[in-house]
N, C-alpha and C positions, 0 to 999 in steps of 0.2 A: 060698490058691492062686489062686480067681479075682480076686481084688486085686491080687495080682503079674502074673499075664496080662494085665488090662486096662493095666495102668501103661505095661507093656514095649510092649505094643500102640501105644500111644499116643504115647512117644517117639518109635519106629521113624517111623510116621506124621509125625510134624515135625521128622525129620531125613532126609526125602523130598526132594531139591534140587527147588527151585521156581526158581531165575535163570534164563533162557533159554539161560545159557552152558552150565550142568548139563546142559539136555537136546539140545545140540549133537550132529548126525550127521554124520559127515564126508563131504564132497557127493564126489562121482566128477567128475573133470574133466577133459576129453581136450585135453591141448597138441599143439604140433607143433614142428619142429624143424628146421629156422631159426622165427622165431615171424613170417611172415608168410603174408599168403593169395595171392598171385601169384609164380610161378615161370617161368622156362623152360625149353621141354625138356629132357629129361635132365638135372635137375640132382638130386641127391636129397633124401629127406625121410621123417623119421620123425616117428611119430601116437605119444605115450605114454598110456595110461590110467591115470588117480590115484585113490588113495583105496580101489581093491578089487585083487584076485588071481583073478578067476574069471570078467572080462570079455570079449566079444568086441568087435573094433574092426571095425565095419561101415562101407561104401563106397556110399553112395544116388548113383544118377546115372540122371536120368529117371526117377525113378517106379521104377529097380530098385534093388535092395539088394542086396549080397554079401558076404561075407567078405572084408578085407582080409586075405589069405593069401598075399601074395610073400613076407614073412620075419615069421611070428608066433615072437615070443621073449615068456616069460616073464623079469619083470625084479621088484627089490627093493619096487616100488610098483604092482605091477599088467600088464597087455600093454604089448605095443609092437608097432608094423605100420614097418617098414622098405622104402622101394621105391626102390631103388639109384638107376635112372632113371624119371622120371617122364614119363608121355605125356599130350597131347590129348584122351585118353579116359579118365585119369585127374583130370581134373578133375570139382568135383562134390564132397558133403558126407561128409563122415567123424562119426561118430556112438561112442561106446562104448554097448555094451547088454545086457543079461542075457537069459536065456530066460524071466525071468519082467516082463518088460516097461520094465524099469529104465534108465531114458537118461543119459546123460552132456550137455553142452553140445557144442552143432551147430557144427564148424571146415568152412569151406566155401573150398576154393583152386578157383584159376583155372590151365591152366595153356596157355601158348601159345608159339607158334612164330614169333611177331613178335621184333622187336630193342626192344622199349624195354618194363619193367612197372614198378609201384609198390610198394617194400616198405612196406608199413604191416602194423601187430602184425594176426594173426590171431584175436587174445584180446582178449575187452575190456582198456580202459584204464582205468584207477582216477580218479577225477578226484585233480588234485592232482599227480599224476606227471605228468614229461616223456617227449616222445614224438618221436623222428626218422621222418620219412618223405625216403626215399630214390626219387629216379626212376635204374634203370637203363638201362645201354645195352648190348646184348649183343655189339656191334661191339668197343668201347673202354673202356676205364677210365679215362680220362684226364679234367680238366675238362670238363663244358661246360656250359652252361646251360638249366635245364630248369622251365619255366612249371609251378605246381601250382596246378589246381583244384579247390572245394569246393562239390560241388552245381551242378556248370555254370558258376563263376563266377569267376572267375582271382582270386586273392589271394598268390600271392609269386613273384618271379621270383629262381632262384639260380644263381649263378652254378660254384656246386660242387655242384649234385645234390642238394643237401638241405635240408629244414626242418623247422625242429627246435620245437616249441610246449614253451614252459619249466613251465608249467602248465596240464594238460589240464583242462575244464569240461568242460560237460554242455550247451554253446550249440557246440562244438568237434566234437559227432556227425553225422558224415554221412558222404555218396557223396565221393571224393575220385581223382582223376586227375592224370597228369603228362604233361608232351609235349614235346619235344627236338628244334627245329628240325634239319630234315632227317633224320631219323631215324626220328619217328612219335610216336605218341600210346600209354599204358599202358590197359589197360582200367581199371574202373571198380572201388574197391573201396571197404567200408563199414568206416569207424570206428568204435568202439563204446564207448562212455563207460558206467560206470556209478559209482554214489553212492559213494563211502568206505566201508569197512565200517567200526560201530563195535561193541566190546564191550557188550552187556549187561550185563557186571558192573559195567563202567565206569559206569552212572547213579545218580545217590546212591539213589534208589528203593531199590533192588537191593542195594546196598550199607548199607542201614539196617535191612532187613529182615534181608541176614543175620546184623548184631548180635543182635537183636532174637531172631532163632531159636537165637543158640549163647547165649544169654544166657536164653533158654525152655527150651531142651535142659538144662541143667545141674541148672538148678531142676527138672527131671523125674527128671533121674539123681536129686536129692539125695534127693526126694520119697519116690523107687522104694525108695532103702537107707534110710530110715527106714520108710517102711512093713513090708520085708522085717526088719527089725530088731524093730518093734513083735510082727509076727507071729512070729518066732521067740522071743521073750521068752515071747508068750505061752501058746506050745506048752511050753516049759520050765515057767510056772508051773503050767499043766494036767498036766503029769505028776507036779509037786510035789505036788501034789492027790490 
């Protein structure tokens, strides 16, 4: 009997996932909705929370925090903070968080009462993917042309409102603004590039090893029913005895 325990003991143990993809937690991640960080007044915008069902979407502006509570709805992936119209004292970081300390990624909108802002994603950008940034104008929809800045430093002039990077890099992060003769200037907002994610399973490492453990697992199963076979044999011929 303590031959069969250790055996069982010891398979369980080496078919323990060791890939990094096995011990994968699914992170909480708070989007927004349109996906950019500069709005103007009264336009609306909803905060979802991913990944849990038992968060709260918090409101940091100066050093306070509050409850996003104009429309807390429970939804199929987590909260949602809905604020029909948005105000000037609604601008300022949205956060998801638990009572036991747990943070989501920090979504930080701007929101103002000027005629011209910059849609660029509120979420990082993947590199590798493309990326529009749009300068509006709160007066008109219509063409016109509108200078965009990267870090202070003028790189495209468009004549339709937009530009569009066909492959985002990680030399592509920064402070970025637009400005629209006669009309004014958007404030300042930050890009944010991060690396590709890649699977861990995906690296042969990973992928050799777990040959290697279902091809070591087997040979434990086989081990284990011949052992347990040996010992029931011999409990038979002990009785025959």
């Amino acid at each position: 009997m303590e031959v069969r325990a250790l055996c069982i003991k010891l398979i369980m143990s080496v078919m323990i996932p060791f890939c990094a993809h096995d011990q994968r937690v699914d992170a909480v991640f708070l989007r927004v909705v349109p996906n950019r960080s500069q709005f103007f007044e009264y336009e609306p915008v909803t905060f979802y929370c991913e990944g849990v069902s038992h968060y709260n979407i918090v409101h940091k502006l100066k050093g306070n925090m509050k409850s996003c509570s104009y429309t807390n709805e429970k939804t199929a992936t987590g909260l949602s903070c809905s604020i029909k119209n948005v105000y000037t004292e609604d601008a300022g970081e949205f956060i998801c968080e638990t009572g036991g300390g747990e943070k989501s990624n920090i979504i930080n909108i701007t929101v103002i009462a000027g005629p011209v802002i910059l849609e660029s994603p509120a979420v990082p950008v993947m590199e590798g993917e493309a990326v529009t940034l749009s300068c509006r104008n709160k007066t008109t929809s219509s063409n016109f042309t509108a200078d965009f800045y990267k870090d202070g430093i003028l790189i495209r002039k468009s004549s339709t409102g937009y530009m569009t990077i066909g492959r985002v890099l990680n030399s592509h992060e920064g402070r970025y603004k637009c400005s629209i003769s006669g009309a004014g200037e958007s404030p300042v907002s930050w890009l944010n590039v991060t690396e590709t994610e890649t699977d861990p399973s995906s690296e042969p490492g990973c992928h050799i090893y777990l040959i290697l453990r279902t091809v070591f697992t087997i040979m434990m199963v086989a081990l284990l029913l011949l052992l347990v076979g040996l010992l029931h044999c011999g409990k038979i011929r002990a009785t025959n005895c």
